[in-house]
KOLLODREN-175094 format. One record per residue (C-alpha): residue in one letter; x, y, z. Coordinates in steps of 0.5 Angstrom, whole numbers, plus 500, padded with zeros to 3 digits. Layout:
<rs>
AXYZ/...
</rs>
This chain:
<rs>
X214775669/X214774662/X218779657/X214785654/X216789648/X220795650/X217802648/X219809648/X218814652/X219822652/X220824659/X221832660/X226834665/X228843665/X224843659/X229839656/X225833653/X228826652/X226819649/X227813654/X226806652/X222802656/X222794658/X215795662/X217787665/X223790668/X223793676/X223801676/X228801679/X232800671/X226805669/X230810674/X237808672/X235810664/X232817666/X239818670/X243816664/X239821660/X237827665/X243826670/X239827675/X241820680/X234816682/X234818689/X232825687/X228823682/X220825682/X217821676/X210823675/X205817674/X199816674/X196816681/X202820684/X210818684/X214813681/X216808687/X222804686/X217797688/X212800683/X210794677/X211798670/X206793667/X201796670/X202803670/X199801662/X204806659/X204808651/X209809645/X211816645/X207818652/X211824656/X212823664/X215829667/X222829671/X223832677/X230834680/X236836680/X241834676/X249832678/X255831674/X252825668/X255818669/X261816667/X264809665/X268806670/X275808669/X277801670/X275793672/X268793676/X270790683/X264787686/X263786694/X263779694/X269778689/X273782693/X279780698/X278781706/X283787705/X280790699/X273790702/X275793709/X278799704/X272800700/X267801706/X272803712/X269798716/X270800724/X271791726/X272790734/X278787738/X276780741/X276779747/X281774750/X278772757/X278779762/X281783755/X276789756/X281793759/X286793753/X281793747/X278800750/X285802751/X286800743/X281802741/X282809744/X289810742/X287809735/X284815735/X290818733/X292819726/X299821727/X300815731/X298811726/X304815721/X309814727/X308806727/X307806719/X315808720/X318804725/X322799722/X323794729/X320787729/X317782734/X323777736/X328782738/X331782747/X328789747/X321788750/X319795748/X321795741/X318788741/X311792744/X311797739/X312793732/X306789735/X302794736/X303797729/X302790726/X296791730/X293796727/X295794720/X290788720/X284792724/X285796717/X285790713/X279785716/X272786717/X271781723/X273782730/X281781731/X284777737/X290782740/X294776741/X301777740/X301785743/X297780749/X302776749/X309781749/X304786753/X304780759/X311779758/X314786759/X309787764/X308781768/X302785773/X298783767/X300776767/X296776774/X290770775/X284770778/X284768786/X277764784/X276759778/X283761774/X284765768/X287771768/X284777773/X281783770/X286788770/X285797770/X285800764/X289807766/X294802768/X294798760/X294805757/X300808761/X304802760/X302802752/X305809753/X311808756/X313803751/X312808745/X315813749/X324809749/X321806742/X317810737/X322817733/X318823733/X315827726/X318833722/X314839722/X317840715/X320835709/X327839710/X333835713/X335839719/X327838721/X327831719/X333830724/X331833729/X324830729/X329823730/X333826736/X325827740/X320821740/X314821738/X310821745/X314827747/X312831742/X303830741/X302826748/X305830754/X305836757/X310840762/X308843769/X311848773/X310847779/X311852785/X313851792/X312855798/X312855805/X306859809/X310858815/X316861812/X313867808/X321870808/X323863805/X323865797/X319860792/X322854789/X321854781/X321846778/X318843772/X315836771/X313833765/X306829765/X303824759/X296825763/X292829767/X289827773/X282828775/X281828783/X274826785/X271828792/X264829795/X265836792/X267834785/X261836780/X266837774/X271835770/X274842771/X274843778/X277836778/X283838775/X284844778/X284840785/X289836783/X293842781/X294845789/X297840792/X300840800/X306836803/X312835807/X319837807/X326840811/X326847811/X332850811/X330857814/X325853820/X331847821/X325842821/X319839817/X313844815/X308844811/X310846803/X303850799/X305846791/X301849785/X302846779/X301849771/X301847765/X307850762/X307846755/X301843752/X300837748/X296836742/X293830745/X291831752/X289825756/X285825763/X284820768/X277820773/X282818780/X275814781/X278807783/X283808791/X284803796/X280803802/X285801809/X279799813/X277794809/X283791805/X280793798/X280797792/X273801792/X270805785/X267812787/X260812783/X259820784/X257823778/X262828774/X260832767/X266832762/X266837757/X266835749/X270841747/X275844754/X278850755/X284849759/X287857759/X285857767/X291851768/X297854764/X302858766/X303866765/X307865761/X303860757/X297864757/X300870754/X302865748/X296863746/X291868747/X292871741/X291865737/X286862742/X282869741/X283868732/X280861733/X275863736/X273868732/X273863725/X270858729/X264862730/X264865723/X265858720/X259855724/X254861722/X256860714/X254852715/X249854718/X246858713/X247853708/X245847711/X239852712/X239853705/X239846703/X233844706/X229850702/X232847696/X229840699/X222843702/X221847695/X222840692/X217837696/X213841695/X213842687/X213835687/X205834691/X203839687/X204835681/X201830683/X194834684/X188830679/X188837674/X196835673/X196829672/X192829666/X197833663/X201826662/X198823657/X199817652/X202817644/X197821640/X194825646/X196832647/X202834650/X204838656/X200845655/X206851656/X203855662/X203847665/X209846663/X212853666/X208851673/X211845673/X219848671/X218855675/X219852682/X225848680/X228855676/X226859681/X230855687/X235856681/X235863681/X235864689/X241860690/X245864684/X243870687/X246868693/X252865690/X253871686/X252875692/X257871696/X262870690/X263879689/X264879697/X269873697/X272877690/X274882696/X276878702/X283879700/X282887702/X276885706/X273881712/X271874711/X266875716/X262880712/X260876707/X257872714/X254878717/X251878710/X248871711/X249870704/X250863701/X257861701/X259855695/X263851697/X269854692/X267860695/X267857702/X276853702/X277861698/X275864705/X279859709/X286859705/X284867708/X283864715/X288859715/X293864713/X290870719/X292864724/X298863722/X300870723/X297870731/X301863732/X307865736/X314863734/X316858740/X308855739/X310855731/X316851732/X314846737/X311840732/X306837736/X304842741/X297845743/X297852740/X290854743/X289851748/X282848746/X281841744/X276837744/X273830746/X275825741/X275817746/X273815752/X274808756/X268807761/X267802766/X261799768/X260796774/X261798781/X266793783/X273796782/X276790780/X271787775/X266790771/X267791764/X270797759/X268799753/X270805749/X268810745/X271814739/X267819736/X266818728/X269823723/X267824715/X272819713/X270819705/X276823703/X283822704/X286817709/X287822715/X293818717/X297821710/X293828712/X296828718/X304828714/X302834711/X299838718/X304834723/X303840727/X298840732/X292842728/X295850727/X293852721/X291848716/X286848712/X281842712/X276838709/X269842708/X265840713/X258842714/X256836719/X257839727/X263836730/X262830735/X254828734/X256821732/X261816735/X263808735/X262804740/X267799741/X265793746/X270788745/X268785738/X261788737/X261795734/X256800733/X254808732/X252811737/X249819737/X252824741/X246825746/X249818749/X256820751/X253826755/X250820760/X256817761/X258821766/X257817772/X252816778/X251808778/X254802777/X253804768/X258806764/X262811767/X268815765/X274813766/X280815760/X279821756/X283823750/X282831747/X285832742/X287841740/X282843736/X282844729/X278847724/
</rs>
């Protein structure tokens, strides 16, 4: 299009009136980055009243025939004007593999190495965990060494350093190769057409944890010397990743013969799945009540011993594993259990723990549920509010379009703007002002209070909390659940203070044969726009007891990643509830839950 003189402009916005200069051969688009400049408002909120409706961004500005000193009206609201960019412009296609994979957080796959899908899942899963990412970042070891799991665990650190700095598909080659020579098991070939056979996830994962278990030192809960040195004599797996069990042994045949009392540590928690198994929960619980065989002292022979099992220390990272795969002696074969077993997204495991351990949690497991729930409803109400404030500007947008309006946009030396039009135009934008003032006012003299107060009030009130108003009342809450943690609970770094979580990875498996199929895994997508949630978790190495987080209005869990080997996508939460099993489709296998946080 040949180049047309530019003209000026007046464009109102909140009547304000600006002067925009104009280039009609230039795309919309530009026109729209000009009114932002002078408006503030960002062009996806801009409502520009033309002739014939609403400027488009495809719009052809030579034919909207527009005149020197001609007035358009701006509808939206206005954000923080533009600043200049504070140093050298970067350009994506300029930018280095490592510099593009920081700017967009590109989630990249593992590529798959011949019957690797097993690993891939796995890694994928344990990357979930920001604390593990801060542990490895301070491991010092390097490949090359005599110790395999040292050598295992500096891959796997390497690893993870490059999946944050690519955005193609990454082969695991050296972790593959370190993993087959300390574990030779998956090193194995296939019996027919060669290759090396597929493997069990449930196996790779425990393998992985073993070799962080004897390599990878603990985190501090605090930067003080004495915490630091203590976090070194624990390893890091010991404290987020397992639990302890106090397992209770008697013998119905001898009810004069006293209980025994032992404890057991356990890194994963089993799921027993029998013809009367419908959920996760039951699952648990059956593999908690056990019967076996021993001498008894009292009977002078072998008797049938009751094993009842309880969590006596909680993780802040819980893994589960669906027992689905069990060998079959009439057939000489490992066979796959299809039956379908619900999981929950967030799990309450107060029913599995000891009295000891449930006597301890209450009172925090009662305050977070309690703030949960206040925060929810003051989201709520401003999601809600937020949506009036769209709707309202909606609405006053297709009013303007109507004939009798659009007259009033008129041309250099025609009349300008009538002021009773020009207040119809600005009240309802005022007027969604005004609303959301009162409320903010309204919520700002309750939170002036919530030192003295409760912060539920100001929910029950179903006022409109600003997000100043809203990290205000969460210091408050932070500091409430601090004061219902108990002691012991506070002093272990890395436990679940709660005992609540909820479901942050899965691996499933597909297929209906045991030892093929295929896995994949499933990692729930968290706002990753703010701090590196590696470096948050330095400050709250604590097993989320707490600490106040990033505002977040989203609901937890409605988005997850979806990593099938080297192809990534973004799925919604209605698909993570249909893996629970029933076919030969992708069925949960591994899940990791996570202490809830808030």
């Amino acid at each position: 299009m040949p180049k047309m003189p530019s003209i000026t402009i007046k464009i109102k916005h909140d009547r304000n009136v600006h002067q925009v200069s104009v280039d009609p051969s230039q795309p919309a688009t530009a026109f729209k980055a000009a009114i932002h400049q002078k408006t503030g408002v960002p062009p996806e909120r801009q409502k520009v009243m033309v002739k014939g409706g609403l400027l488009k961004d495809d719009t052809d500005l030579s034919k909207l025939n527009l005149k020197e000193g001609q007035m358009l009206m701006v509808i939206g609201t206005a954000g923080e004007l533009p600043k200049g960019p504070l140093g050298p412009i970067n350009f994506l296609e300029d930018m280095t593999d490592s510099q593009l994979a920081s700017a967009t957080k590109q989630k990249v796959g593992l590529v798959n190495l011949g019957n690797t899908c097993y690993l891939n899942s796995t890694l994928q899963v344990l990357r979930v965990i920001p604390e593990l990412q801060v542990a490895l970042n301070s491991f010092a070891g390097n490949m090359g060494g005599a110790d395999g799991e040292r050598n295992l665990t500096a891959s796997l650190r390497d690893l993870y350093k490059s999946l944050n700095e690519t955005t193609e598909a990454f082969p695991p080659l050296a972790f593959l190769s370190i993993l087959r020579s300390v574990a030779p098991q998956f090193a194995e070939q296939q019996q027919q057409g060669g290759g090396f056979a597929q493997q069990d996830a449930e196996e790779a994962w425990v393998r992985i944890i073993q070799a962080l278990q004897s390599s990878l030192s603990g985190l501090a809960a605090t930067g003080d010397a004495s915490a630091a040195q203590e976090a070194q004599s624990r390893r890091f797996i010991e404290q987020y990743m397992t639990g302890s069990m106090l397992v209770k042994r008697s013998c119905p045949e001898a009810p004069q013969e006293e209980p025994t009392y032992t404890s057991d540590s356990f890194k994963v928690l089993q799921c027993n799945i029998s013809s009367s198994t419908n959920d996760m929960s039951s699952g648990i619980k059956d593999s908690l009540t056990q019967q076996l065989e021993k001498t008894s002292e009292t009977l002078g022979r072998t008797a049938v011993y009751d094993e009842q099992r309880s969590i006596d220390r909680l993780p802040a990272y819980l893994t589960t594993h669906f027992v689905r795969f069990y060998w079959r002696r009439e057939i000489g074969k490992k066979t796959k259990i299809m039956r379908k077993v619900r999981f929950p997204f967030e799990l309450d495991v107060t029913d599995f723990l000891s009295e000891g351990l449930k006597e301890k949690t209450l009172k925090y497991r009662e305050k977070v549920h309690e703030v949960g729930k206040e925060r929810e409803e003051r989201a709520k109400v401003r999601r809600k509010a937020k949506a009036r404030r769209e709707e309202a500007t909606k609405s006053d947008a297709a009013a303007s379009t109507q004939p009798d309006e659009l007259g009033n946009v008129t041309s250099a030396g025609a009349e300008a703007p009538k002021p009773a039009d020009a207040m119809a135009v600005d009240t309802t934008e005022e007027k969604v002002k005004t609303d959301d003032s009162t409320a903010f006012a309204t919520a700002s003299g309750a939170s002036t209070a919530v030192a003295g107060s409760s912060s539920a009030a100001i929910g029950a009130a179903g006022a409109v909390v600003s997000p100043e108003e809203e990290l205000v009342l969460r210091e408050k809450e932070s500091a409430e659940l601090d004061a219902c943690l108990h002691p012991d609970l506070k002093a272990d770094v890395g436990c679940n203070p709660s005992a609540l979580y909820e479901l942050v990875g899965i691996v499933t498996h597909k297929g209906a044969n045991a030892d093929g199929g295929h896995y994949i895994s499933w990692v729930v997508k968290e706002d990753d726009s703010g701090a590196d949630p590696a470096a948050a978790a330095i400050e709250g190495a604590d097993g989320g007891k707490g600490k106040a987080a990033k505002l977040v209005d989203q609901p937890f869990g409605e988005e997850w990643y979806k990593f099938d080997d080297e192809k990534v996508s973004v799925v919604g939460r209605d698909k993570i509830t249909m893996l629970d099993g029933g076919g030969e489709d992708s069925t949960a296998y591994l899940l990791l839950y996570r202490a809830k946080r808030l």
